[in-house]
C-alpha positions in Angstrom: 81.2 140.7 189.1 80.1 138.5 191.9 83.0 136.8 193.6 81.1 133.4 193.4 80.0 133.9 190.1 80.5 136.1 187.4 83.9 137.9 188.6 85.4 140.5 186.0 83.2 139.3 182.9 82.0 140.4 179.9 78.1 140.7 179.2 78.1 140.6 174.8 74.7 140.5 173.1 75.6 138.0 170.6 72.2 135.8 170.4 73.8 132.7 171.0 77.5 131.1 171.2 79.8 131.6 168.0 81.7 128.5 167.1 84.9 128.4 164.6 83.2 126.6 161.9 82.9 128.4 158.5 79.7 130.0 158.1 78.3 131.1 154.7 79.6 134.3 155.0 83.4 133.5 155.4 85.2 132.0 152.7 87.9 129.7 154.0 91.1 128.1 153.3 92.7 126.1 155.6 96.3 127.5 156.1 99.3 125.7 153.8 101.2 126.1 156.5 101.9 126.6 159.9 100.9 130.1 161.4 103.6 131.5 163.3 102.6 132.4 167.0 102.9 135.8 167.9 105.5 137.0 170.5 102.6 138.5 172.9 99.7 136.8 174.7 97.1 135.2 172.3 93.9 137.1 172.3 90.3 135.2 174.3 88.6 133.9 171.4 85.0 134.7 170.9 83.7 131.6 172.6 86.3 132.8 175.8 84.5 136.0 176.0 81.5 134.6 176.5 82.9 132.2 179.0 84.2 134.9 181.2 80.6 136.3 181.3 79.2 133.4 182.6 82.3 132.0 184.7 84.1 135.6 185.5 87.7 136.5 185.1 89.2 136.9 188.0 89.7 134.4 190.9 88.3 135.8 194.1 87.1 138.9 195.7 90.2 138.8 197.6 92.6 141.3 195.6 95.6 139.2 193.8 93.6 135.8 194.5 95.1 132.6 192.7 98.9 134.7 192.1 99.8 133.7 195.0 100.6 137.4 196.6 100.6 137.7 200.1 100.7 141.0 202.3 104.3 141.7 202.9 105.7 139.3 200.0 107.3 140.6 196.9 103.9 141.1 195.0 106.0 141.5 191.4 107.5 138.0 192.0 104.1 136.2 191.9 103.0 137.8 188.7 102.3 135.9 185.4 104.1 137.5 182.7 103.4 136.8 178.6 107.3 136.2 177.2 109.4 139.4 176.7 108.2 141.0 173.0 112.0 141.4 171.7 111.1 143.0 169.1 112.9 146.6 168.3 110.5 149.6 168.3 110.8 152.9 167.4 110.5 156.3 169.1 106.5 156.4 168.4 106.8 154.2 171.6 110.0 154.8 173.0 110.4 158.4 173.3 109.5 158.6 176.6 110.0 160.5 179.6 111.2 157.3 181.5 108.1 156.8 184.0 107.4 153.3 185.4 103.5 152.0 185.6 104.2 152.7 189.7 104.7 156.2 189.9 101.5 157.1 189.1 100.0 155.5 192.3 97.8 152.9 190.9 96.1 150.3 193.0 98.6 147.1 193.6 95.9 145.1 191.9 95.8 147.2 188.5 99.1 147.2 188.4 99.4 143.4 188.6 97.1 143.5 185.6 98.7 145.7 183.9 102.2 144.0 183.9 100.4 140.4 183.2 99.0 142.0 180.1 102.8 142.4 178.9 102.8 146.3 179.6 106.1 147.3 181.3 106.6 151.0 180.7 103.9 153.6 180.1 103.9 155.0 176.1 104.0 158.6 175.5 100.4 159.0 175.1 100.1 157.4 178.3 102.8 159.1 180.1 100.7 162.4 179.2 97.4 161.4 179.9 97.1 158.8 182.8 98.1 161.8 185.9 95.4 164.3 184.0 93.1 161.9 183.7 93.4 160.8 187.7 93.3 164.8 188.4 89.4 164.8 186.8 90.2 167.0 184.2 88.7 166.6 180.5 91.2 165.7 178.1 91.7 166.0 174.0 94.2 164.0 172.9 95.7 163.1 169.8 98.3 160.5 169.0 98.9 158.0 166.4 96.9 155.1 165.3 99.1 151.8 167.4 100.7 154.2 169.7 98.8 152.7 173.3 95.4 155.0 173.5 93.5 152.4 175.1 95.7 152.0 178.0 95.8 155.7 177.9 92.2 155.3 178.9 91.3 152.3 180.7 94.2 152.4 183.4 92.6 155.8 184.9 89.1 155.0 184.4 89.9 151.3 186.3 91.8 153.4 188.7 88.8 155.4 189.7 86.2 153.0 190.2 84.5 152.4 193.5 83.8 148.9 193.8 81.9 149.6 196.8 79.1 151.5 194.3 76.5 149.0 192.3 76.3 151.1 189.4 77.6 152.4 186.0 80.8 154.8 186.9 82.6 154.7 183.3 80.8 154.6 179.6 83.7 154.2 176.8 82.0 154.9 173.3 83.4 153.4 170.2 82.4 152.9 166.5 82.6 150.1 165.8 81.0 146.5 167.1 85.0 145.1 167.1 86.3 147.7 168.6 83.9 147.3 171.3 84.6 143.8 171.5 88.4 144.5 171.4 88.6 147.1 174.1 86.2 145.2 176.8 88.6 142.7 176.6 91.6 144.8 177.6 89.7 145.8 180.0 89.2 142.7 181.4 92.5 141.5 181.6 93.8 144.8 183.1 91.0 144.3 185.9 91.1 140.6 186.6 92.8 141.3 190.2 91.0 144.1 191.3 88.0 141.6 192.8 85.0 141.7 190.5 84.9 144.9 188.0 81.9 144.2 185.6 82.5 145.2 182.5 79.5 144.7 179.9 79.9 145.5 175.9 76.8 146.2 173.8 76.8 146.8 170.2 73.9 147.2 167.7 73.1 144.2 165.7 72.7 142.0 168.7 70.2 140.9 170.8 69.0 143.7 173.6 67.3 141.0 175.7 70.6 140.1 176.8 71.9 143.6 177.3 68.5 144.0 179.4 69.3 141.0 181.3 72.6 142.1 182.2 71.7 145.4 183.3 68.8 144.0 185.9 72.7 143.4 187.4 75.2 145.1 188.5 77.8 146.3 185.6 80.5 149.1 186.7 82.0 150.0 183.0 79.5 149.8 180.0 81.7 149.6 176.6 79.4 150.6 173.8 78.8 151.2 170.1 76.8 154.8 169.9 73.6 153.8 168.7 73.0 150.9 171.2 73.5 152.9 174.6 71.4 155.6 173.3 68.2 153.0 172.8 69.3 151.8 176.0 69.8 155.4 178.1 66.3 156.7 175.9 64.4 153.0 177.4 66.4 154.2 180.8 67.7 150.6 180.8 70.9 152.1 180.9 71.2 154.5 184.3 73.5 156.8 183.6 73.3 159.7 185.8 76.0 158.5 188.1 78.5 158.1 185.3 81.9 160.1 185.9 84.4 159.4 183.6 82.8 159.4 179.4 85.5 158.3 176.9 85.2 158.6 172.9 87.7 156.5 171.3 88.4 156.9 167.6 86.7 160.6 168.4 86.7 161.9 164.7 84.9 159.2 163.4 82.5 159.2 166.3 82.1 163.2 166.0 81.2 162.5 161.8 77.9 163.1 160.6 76.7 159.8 161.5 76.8 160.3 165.2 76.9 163.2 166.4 73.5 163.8 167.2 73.5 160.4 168.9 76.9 162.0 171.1 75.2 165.2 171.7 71.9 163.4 173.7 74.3 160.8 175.1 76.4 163.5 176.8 73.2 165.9 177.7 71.8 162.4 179.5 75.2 162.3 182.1 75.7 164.3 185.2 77.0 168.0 184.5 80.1 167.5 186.5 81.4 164.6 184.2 85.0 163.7 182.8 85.0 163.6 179.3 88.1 162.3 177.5 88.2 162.2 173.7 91.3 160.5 171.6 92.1 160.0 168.1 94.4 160.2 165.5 93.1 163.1 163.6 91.0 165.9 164.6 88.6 167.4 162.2 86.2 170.8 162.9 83.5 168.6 164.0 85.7 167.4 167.2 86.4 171.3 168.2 82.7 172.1 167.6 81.8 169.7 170.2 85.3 170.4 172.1 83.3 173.9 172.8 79.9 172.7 173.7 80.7 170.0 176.2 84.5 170.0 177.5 85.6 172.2 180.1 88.6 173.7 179.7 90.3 170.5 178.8 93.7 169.4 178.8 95.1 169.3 175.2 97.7 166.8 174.3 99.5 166.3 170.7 101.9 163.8 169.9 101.2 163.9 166.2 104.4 166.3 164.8 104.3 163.6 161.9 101.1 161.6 160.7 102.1 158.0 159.7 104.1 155.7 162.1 107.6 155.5 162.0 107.8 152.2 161.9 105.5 151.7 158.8 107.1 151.7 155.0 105.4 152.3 152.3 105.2 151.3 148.4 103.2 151.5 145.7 102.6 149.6 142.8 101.2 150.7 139.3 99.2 148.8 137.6 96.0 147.9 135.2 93.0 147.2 137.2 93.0 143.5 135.4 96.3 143.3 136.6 95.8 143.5 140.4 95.3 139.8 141.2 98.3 138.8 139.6 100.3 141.3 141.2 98.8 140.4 144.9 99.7 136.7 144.2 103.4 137.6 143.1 103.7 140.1 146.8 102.1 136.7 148.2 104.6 134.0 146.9 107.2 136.8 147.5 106.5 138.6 151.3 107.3 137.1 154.4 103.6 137.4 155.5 103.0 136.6 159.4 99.2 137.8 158.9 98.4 140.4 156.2 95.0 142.8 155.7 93.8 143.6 152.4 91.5 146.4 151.9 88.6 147.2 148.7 86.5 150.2 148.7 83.0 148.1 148.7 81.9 144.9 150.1 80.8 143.3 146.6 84.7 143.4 145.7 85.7 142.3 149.1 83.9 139.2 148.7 84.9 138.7 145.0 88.6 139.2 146.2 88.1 136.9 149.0 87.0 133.9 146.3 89.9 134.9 144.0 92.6 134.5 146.7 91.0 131.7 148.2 91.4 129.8 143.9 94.8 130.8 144.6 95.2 128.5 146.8 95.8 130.5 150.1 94.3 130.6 153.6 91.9 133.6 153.2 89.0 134.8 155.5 86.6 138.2 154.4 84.3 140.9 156.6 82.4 143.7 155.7 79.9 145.7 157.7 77.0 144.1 155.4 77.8 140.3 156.9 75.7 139.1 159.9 76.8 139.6 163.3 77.2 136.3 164.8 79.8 135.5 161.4 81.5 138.7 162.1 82.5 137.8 165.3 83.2 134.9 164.6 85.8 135.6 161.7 87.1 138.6 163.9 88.3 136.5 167.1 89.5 133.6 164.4 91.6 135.8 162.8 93.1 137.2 165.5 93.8 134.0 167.1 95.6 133.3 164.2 93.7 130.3 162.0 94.0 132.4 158.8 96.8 134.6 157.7 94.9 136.9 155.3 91.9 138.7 156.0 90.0 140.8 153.0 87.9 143.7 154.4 86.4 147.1 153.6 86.9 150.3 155.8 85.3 148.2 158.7 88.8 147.7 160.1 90.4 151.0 160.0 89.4 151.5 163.3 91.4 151.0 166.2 92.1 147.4 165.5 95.0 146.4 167.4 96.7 142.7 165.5 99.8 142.5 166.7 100.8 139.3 164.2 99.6 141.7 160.9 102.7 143.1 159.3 101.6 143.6 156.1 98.7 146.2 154.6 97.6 145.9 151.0 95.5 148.6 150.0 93.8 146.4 147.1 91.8 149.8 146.5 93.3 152.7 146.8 91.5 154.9 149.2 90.1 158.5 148.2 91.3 160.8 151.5 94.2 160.8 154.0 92.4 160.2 156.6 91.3 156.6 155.7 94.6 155.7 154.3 96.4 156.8 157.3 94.0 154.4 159.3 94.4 151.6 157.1 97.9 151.3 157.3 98.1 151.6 160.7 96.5 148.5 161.2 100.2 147.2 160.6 103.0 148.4 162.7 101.1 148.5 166.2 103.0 149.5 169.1 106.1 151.0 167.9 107.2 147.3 165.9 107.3 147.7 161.7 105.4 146.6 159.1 104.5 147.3 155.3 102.3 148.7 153.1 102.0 148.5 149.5 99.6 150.0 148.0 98.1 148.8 144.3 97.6 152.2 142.1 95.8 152.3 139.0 95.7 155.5 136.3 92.8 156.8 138.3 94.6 156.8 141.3 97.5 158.6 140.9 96.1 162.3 141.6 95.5 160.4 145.1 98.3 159.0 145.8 99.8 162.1 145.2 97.2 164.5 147.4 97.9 161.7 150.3 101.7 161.9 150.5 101.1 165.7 150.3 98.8 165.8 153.3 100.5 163.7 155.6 103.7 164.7 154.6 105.1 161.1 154.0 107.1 159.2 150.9 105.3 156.5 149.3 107.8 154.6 147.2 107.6 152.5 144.0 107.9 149.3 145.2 111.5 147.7 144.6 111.7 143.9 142.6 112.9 142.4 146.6 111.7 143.8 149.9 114.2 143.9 152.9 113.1 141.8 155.3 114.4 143.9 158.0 111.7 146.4 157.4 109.1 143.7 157.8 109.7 140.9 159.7 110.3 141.1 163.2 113.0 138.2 163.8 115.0 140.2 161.8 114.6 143.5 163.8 114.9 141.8 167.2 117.4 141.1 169.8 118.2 137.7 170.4 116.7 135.4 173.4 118.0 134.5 176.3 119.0 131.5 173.8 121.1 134.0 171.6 118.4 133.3 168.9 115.8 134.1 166.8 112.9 131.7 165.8 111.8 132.8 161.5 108.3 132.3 160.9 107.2 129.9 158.0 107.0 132.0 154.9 104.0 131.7 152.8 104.2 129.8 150.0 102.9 129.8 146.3 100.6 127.0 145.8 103.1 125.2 143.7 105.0 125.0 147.2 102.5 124.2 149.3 102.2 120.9 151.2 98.9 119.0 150.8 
């Protein structure tokens, strides 16, 4: 954005500013007791986002303004890095070919980004995709749900930007309104050096006089929810006949009934000689129908020998249906819960969930897709800043989501296919670190549970009477500071522990 006034900011049609004051939509408990911070940067809270749209996020035009880097000085030595993530992850990660960030040639500024951000090797995925995506070359890649996607993306499309050129280079496509919100903000922060990349997100459900507003400017990457861009291409709000790089995240859902219409006139509105790039976790017929139609000859990457992260362990537990409260307040008084999702199969149980955990006596927040806008926001940036440590949702949040304080799933509801279980419980374990997931499985489930081990080809165990931590909690999977220690988290209590 302009140097002077709107550097590197996010334009989001949200209608007004979103405050962290409970709304009638969000039931809320304050916490019993103190929420542990999380071992990487905190995320910008909603109100932040909107900030760096109006006051930019970056400091000058000048390339590494406000670091303090200087032609000829040790450029790495002037960087502000988060504190070293200690914590032990596995080979979903790790298993690497040993490339550094560097050897890929990125502009100094990226890369200064990319290291504040807390990045400081390249993942698999990205170790595959980053060169083919510099070359031009389409790409269809599929990796697990945690495993580093986004950067997998947004390094080469910030990469090949031409600041010099007002107009939309990049469109990134996403499901859903928080992944949208989610991903512009990575790109932000990967950007903030590189002297003024405007970034705007638009979802449906807000207002489009401020998405028509923000296009009378200038806005380099457009971050969008399918539906909205479409409106705006068909109004030609949106000019996108100079776009060259297209990216569909979370590509199977996108490629589902629902939008794939909407993708198909999207795509037939961009310049024939266009980079398409499509990711995700699995891969349906629908993706290779529209692999054949609009990729050319693209680049095909797997990482997905085995379907679940490694890091991830799974339990079940059987029970009634009248049963299942009880149970989730005995995993409650008994987990080591940092922050913990719980997912039901419709939004009238998420909500009456929501109010039974909340007469428990714990910190509890709740979103579904039926919820306002402004409210899901609002509880969305909350929770991952941290104010609660439970969040009840439906199928909303199987997409892309990356919390890196959630360590526990709870499938409340078990799901009916694979696919969405294998997205639920990757909301825990994100980046190659561990978590849990214990699933509650009635009578009616069991022919599930069953089908779902069976198509991904993992173990879901009965749940034993005491967890090992060690699978769970990352102080005790990590090495020790440069202290020789560990810092535990406060456990959450029962209410008959919890301090007034």
């Amino acid at each position: 954005m302009a140097a002077t006034r709107t550097e590197n900011g996010v334009a989001v049609g949200m209608g007004g500013q979103m405050r962290s004051t409970t709304g009638p939509n969000m039931l809320r408990v304050n916490a019993p007791t103190m929420m542990p911070q999380s071992k990487g940067p905190m995320p910008m809270s909603a109100s932040a986002l909107q900030s760096a749209s109006m006051h930019g996020g970056s400091q000058a035009q000048n390339p590494g303004a406000g670091s303090g880097v200087k032609p000829g000085d040790d450029w790495k030595a002037g960087l502000k890095l988060p504190p070293k993530d200690r914590r032990v992850k596995t080979s979903d990660v790790t298993a690497t070919k040993g490339n550094e960030f560097e050897d890929y040639c990125l502009k100094r500024e990226l890369l200064m980004g990319i290291f504040e951000k807390g990045w400081e090797k390249p993942s698999p995925i990205q170790e595959e995709s980053i060169p083919i995506a510099l070359s031009g070359r389409d790409i269809l890649a599929r990796a697990k749900n945690g495993t580093g996607k986004s950067g997998a993306y947004l390094i080469p499309l910030l990469e090949r930007l031409d600041m010099k050129k007002p107009y939309i280079q990049a469109l990134t496509i996403v499901p859903t309104r928080e992944l949208a919100l989610q991903t512009s903000q990575i790109c932000i922060e990967l950007s903030k050096h590189m002297g003024g990349v405007k970034v705007m997100a638009t979802t449906g459900g807000t207002n489009l006089r401020d998405d028509i507003l923000r296009l009378d400017e200038t806005v380099h990457v457009i971050i969008a929810t399918p539906g909205r861009i479409l409106d705006l291409i068909n109004k030609g709000l949106a000019k996108v006949d100079a776009v060259q790089m297209i990216v569909l995240d979370e590509a199977d859902k996108l490629l589902s009934q629902d939008f794939v219409q909407m993708l198909d006139d999207i795509i037939r509105a961009m310049p024939r000689n266009r980079q398409i790039l499509l990711y995700s976790a699995t891969f349906p017929l629908s993706v290779q129908k529209f692999m054949n139609r609009h990729l050319q000859k693209p680049y095909e990457i797997n990482l997905m020998e085995e379907l679940t992260l490694k890091g991830i362990t799974q339990f079940y537990a059987y029970v009634n249906e009248r049963q299942k409260v009880h149970c989730l307040n005995t995993l409650f008084s008994k987990l080591q819960i940092n922050q913990s999702i719980i997912f039901c199969n419709s939004t009238q149980r998420v909500e009456l969930l929501a109010k039974k955990i909340t007469q428990l006596g714990y910190s509890c927040f709740y979103i579904h897709a039926k919820m306002k806008q402004e409210h899901r926001n609002r509880v969305f940036h909350d929770f991952r800043r941290g104010e609660c440590r439970n969040l009840v949702c439906s199928d909303l949040f199987t997409r892309g989501i990356d919390i890196q304080a959630v360590n526990v799933v709870i499938n409340f509801d078990f799901p009916k296919n694979a696919e969405t279980y294998l997205h639920r419980i990757g909301r825990s374990g994100r980046y190659g670190h561990l978590g849990l997931a214990i699933n509650l499985i009635t009578y009616e489930d069991r022919f599930n549970l069953k089908g779902i081990e069976e198509q991904l080809g993992t173990e879901i165990k009965p749940i034993p009477g005491t967890i090992d931590k060690s699978l769970y909690v990352a102080e005790f999977h990590s090495e020790p500071d440069e202290g020789g220690s560990t810092q535990q988290p406060a456990q959450q209590q029962p209410p008959s522990q919890q301090q007034p």
